[in-house]
C-alpha positions as CSV (number, residue, x, y, z in Angstrom):
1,X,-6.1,-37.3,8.0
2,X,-2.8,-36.1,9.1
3,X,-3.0,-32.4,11.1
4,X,-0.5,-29.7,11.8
5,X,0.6,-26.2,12.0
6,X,2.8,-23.9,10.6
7,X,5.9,-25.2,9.2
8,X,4.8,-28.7,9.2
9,X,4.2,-30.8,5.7
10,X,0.8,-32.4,6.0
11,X,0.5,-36.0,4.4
12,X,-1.9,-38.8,4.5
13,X,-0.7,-41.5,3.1
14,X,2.5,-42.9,1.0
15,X,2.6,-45.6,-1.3
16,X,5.3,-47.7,-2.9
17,X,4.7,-49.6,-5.7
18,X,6.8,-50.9,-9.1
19,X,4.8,-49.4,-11.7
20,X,5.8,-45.5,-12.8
21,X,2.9,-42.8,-12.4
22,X,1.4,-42.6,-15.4
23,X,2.9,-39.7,-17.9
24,X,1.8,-36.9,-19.9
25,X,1.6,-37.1,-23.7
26,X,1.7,-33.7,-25.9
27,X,-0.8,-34.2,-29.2
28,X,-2.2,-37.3,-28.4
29,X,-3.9,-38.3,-31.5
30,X,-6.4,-40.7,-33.1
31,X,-7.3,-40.8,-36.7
32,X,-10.2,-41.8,-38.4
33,X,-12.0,-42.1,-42.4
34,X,-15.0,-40.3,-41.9
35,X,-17.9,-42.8,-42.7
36,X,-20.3,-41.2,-40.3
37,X,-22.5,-38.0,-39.3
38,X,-21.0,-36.9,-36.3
39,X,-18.0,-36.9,-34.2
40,X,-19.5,-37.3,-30.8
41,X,-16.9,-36.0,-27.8
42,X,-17.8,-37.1,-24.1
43,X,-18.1,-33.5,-21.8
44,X,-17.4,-33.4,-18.0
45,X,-18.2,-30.0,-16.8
46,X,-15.7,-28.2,-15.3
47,X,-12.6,-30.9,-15.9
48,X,-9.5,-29.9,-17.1
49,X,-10.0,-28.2,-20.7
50,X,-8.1,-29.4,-23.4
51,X,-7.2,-27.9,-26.7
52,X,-8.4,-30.4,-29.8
53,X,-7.3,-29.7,-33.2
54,X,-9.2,-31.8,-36.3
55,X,-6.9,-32.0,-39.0
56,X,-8.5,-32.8,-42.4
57,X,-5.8,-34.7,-44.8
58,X,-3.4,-33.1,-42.2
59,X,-5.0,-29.1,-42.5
60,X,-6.5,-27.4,-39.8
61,X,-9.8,-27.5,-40.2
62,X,-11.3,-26.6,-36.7
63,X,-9.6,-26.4,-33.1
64,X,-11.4,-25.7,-29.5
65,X,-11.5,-26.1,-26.1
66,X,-13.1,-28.4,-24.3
67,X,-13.6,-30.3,-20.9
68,X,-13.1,-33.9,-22.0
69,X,-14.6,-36.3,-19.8
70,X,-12.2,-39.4,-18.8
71,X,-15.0,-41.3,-17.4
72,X,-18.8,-40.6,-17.5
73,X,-19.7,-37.5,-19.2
74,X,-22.2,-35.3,-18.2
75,X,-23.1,-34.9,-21.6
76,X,-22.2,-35.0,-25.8
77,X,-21.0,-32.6,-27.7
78,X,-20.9,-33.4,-31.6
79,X,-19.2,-32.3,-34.6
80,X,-20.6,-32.5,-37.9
81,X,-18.2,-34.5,-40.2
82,X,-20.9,-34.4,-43.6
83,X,-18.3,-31.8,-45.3
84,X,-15.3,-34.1,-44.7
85,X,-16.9,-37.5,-46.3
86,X,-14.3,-40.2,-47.1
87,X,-11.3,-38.1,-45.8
88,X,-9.0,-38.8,-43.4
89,X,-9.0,-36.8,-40.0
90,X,-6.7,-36.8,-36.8
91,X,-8.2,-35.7,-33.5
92,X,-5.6,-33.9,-31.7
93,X,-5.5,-33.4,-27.9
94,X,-3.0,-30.7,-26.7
95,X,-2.7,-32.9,-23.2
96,X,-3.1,-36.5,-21.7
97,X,-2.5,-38.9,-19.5
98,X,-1.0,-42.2,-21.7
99,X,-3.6,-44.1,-19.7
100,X,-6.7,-41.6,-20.5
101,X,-9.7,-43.7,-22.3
102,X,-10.9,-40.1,-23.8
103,X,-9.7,-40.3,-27.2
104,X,-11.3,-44.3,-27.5
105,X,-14.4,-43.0,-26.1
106,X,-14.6,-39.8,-29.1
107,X,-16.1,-41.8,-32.1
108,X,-18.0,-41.1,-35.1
109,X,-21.9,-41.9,-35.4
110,X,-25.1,-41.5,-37.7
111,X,-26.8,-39.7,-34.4
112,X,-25.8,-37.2,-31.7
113,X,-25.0,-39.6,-28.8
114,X,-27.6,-38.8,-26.2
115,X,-30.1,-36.9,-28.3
116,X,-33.1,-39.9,-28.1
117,X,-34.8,-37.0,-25.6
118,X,-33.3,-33.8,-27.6
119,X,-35.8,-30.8,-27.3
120,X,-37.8,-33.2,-24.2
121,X,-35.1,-32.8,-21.7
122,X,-36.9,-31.3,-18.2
123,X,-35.4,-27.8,-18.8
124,X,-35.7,-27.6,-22.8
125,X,-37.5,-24.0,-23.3
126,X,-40.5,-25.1,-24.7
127,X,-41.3,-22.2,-27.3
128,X,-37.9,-20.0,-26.6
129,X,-35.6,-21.6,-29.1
130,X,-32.7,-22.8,-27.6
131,X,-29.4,-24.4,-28.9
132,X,-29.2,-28.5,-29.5
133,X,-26.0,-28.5,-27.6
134,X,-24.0,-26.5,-25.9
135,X,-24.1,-22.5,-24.7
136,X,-25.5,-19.5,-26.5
137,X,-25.4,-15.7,-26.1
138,X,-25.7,-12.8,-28.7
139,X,-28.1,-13.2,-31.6
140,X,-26.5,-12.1,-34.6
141,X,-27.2,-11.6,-38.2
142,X,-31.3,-11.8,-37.8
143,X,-32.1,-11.5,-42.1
144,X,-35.2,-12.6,-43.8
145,X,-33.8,-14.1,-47.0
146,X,-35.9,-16.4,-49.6
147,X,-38.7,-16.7,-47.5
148,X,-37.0,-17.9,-44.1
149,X,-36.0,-15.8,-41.2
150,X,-32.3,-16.6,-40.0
151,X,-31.5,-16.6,-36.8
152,X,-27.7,-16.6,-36.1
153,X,-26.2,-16.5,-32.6
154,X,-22.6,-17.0,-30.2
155,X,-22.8,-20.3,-29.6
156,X,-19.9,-22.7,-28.0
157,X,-20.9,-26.4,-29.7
158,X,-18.4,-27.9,-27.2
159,X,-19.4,-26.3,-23.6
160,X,-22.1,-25.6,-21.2
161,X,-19.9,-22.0,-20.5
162,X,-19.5,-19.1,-23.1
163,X,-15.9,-19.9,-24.8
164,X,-15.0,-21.1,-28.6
165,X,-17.3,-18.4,-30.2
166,X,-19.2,-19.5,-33.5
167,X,-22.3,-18.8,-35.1
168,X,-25.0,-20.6,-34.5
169,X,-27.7,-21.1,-37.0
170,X,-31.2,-21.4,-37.3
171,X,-34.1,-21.1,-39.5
172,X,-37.9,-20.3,-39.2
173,X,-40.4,-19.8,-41.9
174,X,-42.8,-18.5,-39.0
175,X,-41.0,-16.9,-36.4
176,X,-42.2,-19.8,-33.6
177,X,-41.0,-23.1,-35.3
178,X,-36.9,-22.9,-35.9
179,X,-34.5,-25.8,-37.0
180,X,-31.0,-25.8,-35.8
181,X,-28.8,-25.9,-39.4
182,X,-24.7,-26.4,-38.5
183,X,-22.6,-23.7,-37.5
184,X,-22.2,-20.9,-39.9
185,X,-19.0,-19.4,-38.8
186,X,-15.9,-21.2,-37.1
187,X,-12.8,-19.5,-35.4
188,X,-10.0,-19.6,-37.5
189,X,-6.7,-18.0,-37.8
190,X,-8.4,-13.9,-37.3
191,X,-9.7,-15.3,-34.2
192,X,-12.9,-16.4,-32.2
193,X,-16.4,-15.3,-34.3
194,X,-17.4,-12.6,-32.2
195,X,-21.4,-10.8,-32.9
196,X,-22.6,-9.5,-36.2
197,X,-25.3,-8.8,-38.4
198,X,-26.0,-10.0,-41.7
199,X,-28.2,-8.1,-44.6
200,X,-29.3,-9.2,-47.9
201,X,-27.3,-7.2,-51.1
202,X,-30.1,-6.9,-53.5
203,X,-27.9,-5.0,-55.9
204,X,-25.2,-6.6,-55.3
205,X,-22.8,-4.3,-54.3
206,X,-20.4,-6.5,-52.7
207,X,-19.8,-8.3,-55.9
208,X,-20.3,-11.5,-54.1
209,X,-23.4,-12.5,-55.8
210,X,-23.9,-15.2,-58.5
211,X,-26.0,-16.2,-61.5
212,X,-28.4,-13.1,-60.8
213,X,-28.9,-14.0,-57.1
214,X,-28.4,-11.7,-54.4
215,X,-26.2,-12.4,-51.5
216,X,-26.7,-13.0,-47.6
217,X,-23.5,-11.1,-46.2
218,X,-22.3,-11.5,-42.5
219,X,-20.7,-9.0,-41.4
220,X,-18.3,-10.1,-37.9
221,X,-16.1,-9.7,-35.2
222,X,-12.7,-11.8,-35.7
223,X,-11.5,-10.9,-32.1
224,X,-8.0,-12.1,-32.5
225,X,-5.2,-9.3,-31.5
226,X,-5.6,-7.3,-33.3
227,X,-9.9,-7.3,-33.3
228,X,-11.2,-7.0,-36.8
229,X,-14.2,-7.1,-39.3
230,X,-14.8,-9.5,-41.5
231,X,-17.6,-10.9,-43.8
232,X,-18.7,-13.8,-45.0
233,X,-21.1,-14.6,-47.5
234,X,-23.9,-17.2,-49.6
235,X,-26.5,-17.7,-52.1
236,X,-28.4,-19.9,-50.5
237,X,-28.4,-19.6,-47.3
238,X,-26.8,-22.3,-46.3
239,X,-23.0,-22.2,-47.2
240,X,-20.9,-19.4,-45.8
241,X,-17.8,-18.8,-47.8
242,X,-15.6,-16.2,-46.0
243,X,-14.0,-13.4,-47.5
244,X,-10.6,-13.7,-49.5
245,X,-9.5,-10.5,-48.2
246,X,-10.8,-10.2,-44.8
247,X,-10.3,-8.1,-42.9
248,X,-12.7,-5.4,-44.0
249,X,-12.3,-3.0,-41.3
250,X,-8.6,-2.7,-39.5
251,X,-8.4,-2.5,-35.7
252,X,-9.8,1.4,-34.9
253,X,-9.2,0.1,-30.9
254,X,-8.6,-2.9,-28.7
255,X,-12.2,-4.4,-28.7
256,X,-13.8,-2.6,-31.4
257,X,-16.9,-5.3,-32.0
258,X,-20.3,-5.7,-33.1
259,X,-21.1,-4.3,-36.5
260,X,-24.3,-3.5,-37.3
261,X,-25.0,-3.1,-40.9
262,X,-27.9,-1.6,-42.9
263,X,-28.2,-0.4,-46.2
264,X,-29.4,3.4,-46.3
265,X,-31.4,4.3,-49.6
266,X,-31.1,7.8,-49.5
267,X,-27.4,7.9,-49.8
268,X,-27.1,4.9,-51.5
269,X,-24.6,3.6,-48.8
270,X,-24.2,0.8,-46.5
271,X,-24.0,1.9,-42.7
272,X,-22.0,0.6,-39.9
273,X,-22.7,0.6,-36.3
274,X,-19.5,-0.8,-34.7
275,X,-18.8,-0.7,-30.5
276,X,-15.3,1.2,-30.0
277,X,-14.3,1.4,-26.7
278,X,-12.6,5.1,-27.2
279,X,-10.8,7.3,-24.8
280,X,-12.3,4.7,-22.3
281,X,-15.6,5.6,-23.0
282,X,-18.7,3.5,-24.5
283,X,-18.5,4.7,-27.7
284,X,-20.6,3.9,-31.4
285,X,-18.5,4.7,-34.4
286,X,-20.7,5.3,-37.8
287,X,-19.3,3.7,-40.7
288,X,-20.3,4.1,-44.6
289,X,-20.0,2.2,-47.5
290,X,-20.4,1.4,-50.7
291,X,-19.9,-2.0,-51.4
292,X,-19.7,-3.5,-47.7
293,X,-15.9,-4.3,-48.7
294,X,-14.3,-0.5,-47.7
295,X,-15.4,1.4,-45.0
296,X,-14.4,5.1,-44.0
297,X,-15.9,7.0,-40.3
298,X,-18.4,9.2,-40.6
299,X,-19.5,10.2,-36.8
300,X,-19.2,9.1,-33.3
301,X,-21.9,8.9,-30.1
302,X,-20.9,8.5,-26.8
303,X,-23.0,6.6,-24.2
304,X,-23.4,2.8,-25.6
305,X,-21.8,-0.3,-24.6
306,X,-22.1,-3.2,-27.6
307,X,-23.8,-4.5,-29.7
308,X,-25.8,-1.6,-31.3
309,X,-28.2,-1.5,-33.9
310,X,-29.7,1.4,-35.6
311,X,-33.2,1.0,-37.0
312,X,-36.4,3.6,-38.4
313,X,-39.9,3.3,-36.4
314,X,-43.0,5.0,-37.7
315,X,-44.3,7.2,-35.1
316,X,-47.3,6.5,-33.7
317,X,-47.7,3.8,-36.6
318,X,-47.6,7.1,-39.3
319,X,-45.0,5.8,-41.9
320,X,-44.7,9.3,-42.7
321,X,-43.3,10.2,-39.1
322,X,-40.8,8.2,-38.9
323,X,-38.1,8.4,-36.3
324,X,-34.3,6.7,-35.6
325,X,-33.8,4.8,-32.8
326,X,-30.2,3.7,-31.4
327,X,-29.7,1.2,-29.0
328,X,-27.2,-1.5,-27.6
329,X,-26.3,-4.6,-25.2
330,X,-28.6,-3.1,-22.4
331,X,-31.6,-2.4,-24.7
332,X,-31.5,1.1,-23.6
333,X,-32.0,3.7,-26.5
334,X,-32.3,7.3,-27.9
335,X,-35.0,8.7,-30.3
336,X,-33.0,11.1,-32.8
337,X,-32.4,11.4,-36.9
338,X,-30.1,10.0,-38.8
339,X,-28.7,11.5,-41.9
340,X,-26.8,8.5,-42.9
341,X,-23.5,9.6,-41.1
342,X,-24.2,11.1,-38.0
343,X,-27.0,10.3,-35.3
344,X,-28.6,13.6,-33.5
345,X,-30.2,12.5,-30.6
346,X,-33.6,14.2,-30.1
347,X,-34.2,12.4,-26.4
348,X,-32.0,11.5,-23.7
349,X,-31.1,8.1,-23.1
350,X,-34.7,6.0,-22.6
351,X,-35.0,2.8,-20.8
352,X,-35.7,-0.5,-22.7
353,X,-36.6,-3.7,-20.6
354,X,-37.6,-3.4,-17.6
355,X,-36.6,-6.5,-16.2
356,X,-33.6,-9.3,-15.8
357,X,-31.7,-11.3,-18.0
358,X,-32.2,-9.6,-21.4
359,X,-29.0,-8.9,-23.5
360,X,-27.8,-7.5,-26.9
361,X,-31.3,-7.8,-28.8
362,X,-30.7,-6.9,-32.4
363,X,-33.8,-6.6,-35.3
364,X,-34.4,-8.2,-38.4
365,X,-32.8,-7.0,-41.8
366,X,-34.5,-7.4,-44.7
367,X,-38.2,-7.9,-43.8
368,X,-40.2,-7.4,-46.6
369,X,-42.0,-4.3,-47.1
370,X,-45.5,-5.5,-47.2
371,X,-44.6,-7.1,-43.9
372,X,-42.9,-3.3,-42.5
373,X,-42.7,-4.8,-39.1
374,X,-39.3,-4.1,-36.8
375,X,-38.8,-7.4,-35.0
376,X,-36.4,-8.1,-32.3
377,X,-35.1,-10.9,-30.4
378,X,-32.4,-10.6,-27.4
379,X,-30.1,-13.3,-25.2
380,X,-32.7,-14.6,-22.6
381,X,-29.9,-15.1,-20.2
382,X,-32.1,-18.1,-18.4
383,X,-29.8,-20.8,-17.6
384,X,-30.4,-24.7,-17.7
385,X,-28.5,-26.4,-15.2
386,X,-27.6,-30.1,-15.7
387,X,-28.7,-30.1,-19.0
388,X,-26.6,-30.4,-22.0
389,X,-27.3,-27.1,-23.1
390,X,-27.5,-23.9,-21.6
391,X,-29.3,-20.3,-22.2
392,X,-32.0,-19.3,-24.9
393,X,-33.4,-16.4,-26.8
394,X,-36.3,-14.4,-26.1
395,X,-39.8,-14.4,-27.9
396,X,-39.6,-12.6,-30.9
397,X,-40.6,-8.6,-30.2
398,X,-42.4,-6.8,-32.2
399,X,-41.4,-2.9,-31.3
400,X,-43.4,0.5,-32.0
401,X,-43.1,3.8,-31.1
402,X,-46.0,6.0,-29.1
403,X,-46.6,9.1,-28.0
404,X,-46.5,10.1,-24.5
405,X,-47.1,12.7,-22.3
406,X,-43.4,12.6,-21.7
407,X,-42.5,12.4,-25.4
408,X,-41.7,9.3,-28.1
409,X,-41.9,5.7,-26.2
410,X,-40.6,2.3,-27.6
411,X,-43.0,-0.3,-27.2
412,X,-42.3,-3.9,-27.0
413,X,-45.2,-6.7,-27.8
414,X,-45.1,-10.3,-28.5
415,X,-45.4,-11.5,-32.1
416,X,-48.4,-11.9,-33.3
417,X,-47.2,-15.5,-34.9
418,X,-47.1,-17.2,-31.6
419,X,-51.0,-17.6,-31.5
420,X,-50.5,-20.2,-32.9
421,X,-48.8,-22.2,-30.2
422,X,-52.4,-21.7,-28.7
423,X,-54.1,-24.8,-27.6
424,X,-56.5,-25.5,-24.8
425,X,-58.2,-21.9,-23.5
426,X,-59.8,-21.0,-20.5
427,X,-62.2,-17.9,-20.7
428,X,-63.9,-15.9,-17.7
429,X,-66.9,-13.7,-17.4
430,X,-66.1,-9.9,-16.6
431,X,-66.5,-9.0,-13.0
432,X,-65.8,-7.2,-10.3
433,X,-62.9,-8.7,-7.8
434,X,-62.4,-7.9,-4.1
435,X,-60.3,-8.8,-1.6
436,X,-61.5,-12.6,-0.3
437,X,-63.0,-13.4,-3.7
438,X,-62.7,-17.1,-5.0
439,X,-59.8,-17.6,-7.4
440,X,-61.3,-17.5,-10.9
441,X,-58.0,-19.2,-12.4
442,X,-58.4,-22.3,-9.9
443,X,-59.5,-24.9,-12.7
444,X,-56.1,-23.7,-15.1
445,X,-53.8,-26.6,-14.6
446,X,-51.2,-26.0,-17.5
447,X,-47.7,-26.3,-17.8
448,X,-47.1,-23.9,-20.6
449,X,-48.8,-20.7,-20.1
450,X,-49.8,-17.1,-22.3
451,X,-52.5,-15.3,-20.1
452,X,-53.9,-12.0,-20.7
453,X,-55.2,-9.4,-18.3
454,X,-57.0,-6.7,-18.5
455,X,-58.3,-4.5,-15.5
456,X,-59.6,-1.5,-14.1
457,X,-58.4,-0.9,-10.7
458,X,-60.1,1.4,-7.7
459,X,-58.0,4.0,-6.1
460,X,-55.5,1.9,-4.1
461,X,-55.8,-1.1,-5.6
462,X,-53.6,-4.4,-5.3
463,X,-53.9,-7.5,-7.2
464,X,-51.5,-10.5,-7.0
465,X,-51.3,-13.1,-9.5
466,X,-49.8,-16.4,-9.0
467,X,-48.1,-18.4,-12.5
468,X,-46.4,-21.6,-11.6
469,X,-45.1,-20.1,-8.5
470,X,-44.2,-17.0,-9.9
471,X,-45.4,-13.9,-8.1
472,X,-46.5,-11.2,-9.8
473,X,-48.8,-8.4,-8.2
474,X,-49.6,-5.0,-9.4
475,X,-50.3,-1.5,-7.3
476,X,-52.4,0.9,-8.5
477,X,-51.3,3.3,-6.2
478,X,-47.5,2.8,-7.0
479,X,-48.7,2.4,-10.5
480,X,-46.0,-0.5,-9.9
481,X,-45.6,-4.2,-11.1
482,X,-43.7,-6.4,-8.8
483,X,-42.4,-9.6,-10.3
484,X,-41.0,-12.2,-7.3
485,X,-38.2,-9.5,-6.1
486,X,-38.6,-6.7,-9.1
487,X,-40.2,-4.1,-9.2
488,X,-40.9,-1.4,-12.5
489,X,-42.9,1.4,-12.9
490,X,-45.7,0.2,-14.8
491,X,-48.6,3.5,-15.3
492,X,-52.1,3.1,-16.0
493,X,-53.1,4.0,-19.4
494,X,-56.8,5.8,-19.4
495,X,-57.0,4.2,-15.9
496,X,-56.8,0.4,-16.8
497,X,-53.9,-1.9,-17.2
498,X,-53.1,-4.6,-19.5
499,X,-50.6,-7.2,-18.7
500,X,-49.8,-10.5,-20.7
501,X,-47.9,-13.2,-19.2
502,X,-45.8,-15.8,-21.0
503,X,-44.3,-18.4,-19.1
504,X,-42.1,-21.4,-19.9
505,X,-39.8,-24.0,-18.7
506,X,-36.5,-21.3,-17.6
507,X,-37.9,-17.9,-18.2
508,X,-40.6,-15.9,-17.5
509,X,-42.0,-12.4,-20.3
510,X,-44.1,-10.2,-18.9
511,X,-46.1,-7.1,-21.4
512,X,-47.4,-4.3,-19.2
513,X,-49.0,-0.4,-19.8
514,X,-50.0,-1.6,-23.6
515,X,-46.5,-2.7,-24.3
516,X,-44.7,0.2,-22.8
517,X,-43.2,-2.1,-20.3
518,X,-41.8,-5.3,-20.9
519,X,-40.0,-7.3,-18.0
520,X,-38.1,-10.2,-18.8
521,X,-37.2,-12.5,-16.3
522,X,-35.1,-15.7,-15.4
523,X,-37.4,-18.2,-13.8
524,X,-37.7,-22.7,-13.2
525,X,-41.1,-23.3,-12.2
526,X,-41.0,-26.4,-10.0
527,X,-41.9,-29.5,-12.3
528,X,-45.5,-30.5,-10.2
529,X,-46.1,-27.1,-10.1
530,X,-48.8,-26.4,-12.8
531,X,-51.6,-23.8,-10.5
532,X,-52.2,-20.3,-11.2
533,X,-54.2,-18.1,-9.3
534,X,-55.5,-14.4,-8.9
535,X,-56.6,-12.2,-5.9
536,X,-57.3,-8.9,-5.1
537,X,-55.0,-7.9,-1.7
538,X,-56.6,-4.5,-1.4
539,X,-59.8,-2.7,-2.6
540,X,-61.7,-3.7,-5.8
541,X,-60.5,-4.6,-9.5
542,X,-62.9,-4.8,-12.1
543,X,-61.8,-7.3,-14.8
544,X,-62.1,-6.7,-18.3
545,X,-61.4,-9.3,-19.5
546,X,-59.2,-12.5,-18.6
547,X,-57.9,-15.3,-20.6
548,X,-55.7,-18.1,-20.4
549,X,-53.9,-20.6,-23.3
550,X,-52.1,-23.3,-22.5
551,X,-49.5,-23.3,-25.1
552,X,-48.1,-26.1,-27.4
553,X,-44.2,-26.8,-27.6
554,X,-42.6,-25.8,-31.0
555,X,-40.2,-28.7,-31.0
């Protein structure tokens, strides 16, 4: 290699030959008849992105970026061509070299090209639901309609990085078990499909019912300039049609995002939560309406970044003490009262997780009332590196409120539906642990892990478990949990402690101080890794009770 300085042109080598460089073409294209499933399109991570266009009978009929891989791709990204059967479409590419093999290598297919292993790859969350392909973020629009709970989500199809914002779409008839439908929301000409929430119009309000059934509506982020709310809507939740006159809701400021919308019955109005950056401050805006289609302002709350939601929990399980709770991205909240305009906190702002890696949870609409459960499920930012996917969403949360010494608590504890991912269990007599003690977990060889703990410790106390490598140890003088290199206040509660574990392939949930605490946390276990163990460091535990399930897969 050549060397030099300043001022001198550094070159290795220069070669003459008769044939021209190869040039750039502007809209390469390739058409096809759709005869097939799936358009499958070969992904190099981090090459060049290229803007691609499908044209249906010469309309627009989607457009995103990708990284398009010229020779061995990393992985496959699809598109789903069922809605286009026996038409004609072009597959445009903003930029390529005339001797690029990319658009001979995009082809249509009856199966997503590399999915013989989907949902067994080596860093597929086993019972965290995570996308077939590509990257996900926000839930959005969590509705039980007709017997299913929906699950929609920012996904990008077409990359392992956040970009091309759609909704993702899944449904679960048990909260644990969840099949991956198609996209239900595409950018188009308002813009990306930025987070949401959907509800179920039982009277029809919206006028976007049919033949007596009630609508699912989404209501969305179209963050285009200017960023707008939209909705979208079905009777079977299945189709989305968008709305002829979208936008509902005008730009109020750059970045206004993230409706949430519930229907309050004592006004007979629907309400909006929408994030509005103000004055630039973290603002919520309250919104009412009657008909989801025109919305006027009603109050404001400083304090809250994103993605809020606004939901009633009965105190102390009392459905006739039931309080508002308002919270956003971070999970932290307020308790307070809501009128159906304005929120009144009654509580400064609380702290929600207590860990890493958990974003922009939102709750179920719609539940039914026999059910009354508040369920929540937030971004479990745990990422998947070299697989063709990437991120996940957390176990599904079912969340209380208590009564403290210090006033009204959220609490946050795993659905009671994923017992049944519970296969093989390991029991253990109650006893009394001390420092040098034999490990009582040393026959648990699992991959897939729930365990449950509960202990009494002696002034002074420390007791370390071991799950798969991860470390987790408790103090009972700190009244602290440490998990690997966080740490949480975590108190006793009538001098014991209860702490249930949940570990899978990427990510790690951790249930402390009867649900008070809950510490999410990004986590690979290595592969040949499958011990557990626990020990008492310091002074004597006595154990209440200890049991271990190894956990089935949902896929």
């Amino acid at each position: 290699m050549a060397t030099g300085g300043w001022g001198h042109i550094n070159v290795d080598h220069i070669v003459q030959s008769d044939t021209p460089p190869p040039r750039w073409l502007a809209n390469a294209t390739r058409q096809f008849v759709v005869e097939k499933r799936y358009l499958n399109l070969p992904v190099k991570n981090r090459a060049a992105k290229r803007n691609v266009q499908i044209l249906v009978d010469g309309r627009r009929e989607r457009f995103f970026d990708i990284e398009l891989a010229d020779s061995q791709p990393d992985w496959w990204a699809f598109l789903d061509l069922q809605p286009w059967r026996g038409k004609t479409i072009t597959v445009q590419v903003d930029r390529l070299r005339e001797d690029s093999r990319v658009l001979e290598n995009i082809a249509q297919s009856d199966a997503i090209k590399g999915g013989d292993d989907m949902y067994r790859e080596a860093l597929r969350p086993q019972f965290h639901f995570s996308s077939r392909r590509g990257w996900n973020n926000d839930p959005n629009g969590l509705v039980y309609y007709e017997g299913e709970y929906h699950l929609f989500y920012q996904h990008n199809p077409f990359g392992w990085n956040w970009g091309n914002m759609h909704w993702g779409h899944a449904v679960s008839r048990d909260l644990v078990k969840w099949q991956e439908l198609n996209d239900a929301l595409a950018p188009d000409e308002l813009g990306p499909m930025f987070s949401g929430s959907a509800v179920v119009d039982w009277e029809n309000t919206s006028g976007l019912g049919a033949a007596g059934r009630p609508p699912m509506v989404l209501i969305y982020t179209a963050a285009g300039h200017p960023t707008v709310q939209c909705i979208a809507s079905s009777t079977n939740g299945r189709d989305f049609v968008k709305f002829s006159a979208n936008p509902v809701l005008k730009e109020i400021t750059p970045g206004n995002r993230d409706p949430k919308v519930m229907w309050h019955a004592p006004s007979r109005r629907w309400v909006m939560a929408l994030y509005v950056g103000k004055d630039k401050k973290h603002t919520i805006h309250f919104l009412t309406s009657p008909d989801l289609k025109s919305w006027e302002i009603s109050g404001e709350i400083d304090g809250f970044f994103e993605c809020p939601d606004l939901f009633e929990l009965p105190l102390d399980g009392d459905p006739g003490k039931k309080k508002w709770i308002l919270t956003a991205a971070s999970s932290d909240y307020m308790v307070g009262v809501f009128d159906g305009r304005q929120f009144k906190p009654e509580t400064p702002k609380l702290k929600g997780h207590r860990g890493r890696g958990f974003y922009a949870a939102q709750t179920f609409s719609d539940i039914l009332p026999a059910d009354g459960r508040r369920i929540q499920i937030g971004w479990l930012q745990a990422p998947s590196p070299g697989m063709p996917f990437n991120q996940a969403m957390s176990l599904p949360l079912e969340l209380g409120l208590v009564s403290t010494d210090d006033g009204p608590r959220m609490t946050f504890a795993p659905a009671r539906e994923l017992a049944a991912l519970r296969a093989r269990h390991y029991s253990f007599p109650t006893k009394t642990l001390k420092a040098g003690d034999a490990n009582p977990l040393a026959d648990v060889r699992a991959e897939l892990i729930e365990l449950r703990l509960e202990f009494q410790p002696k002034t002074g106390a420390r007791l370390e478990l071991d799950v798969r490598g991860a470390k987790i140890s408790y103090s009972a003088a700190k009244q602290e949990l440490a998990v690997n290199d966080h740490r949480t206040n975590a108190p006793l509660r009538q001098g014991r402690q209860r702490l249930v574990v949940y570990c899978d392939r990427t990510a790690l949930e951790i249930f402390a101080s009867d649900d008070l605490v809950y510490v999410p946390m990004p986590f690979i276990p290595r592969a040949d890794n499958r011990s557990s163990s626990l020990a008492v460091v310091e002074g004597e535990v006595a154990i209440g009770s200890l049991s271990v399930y190894e956990l089935r897969s949902i896929w």
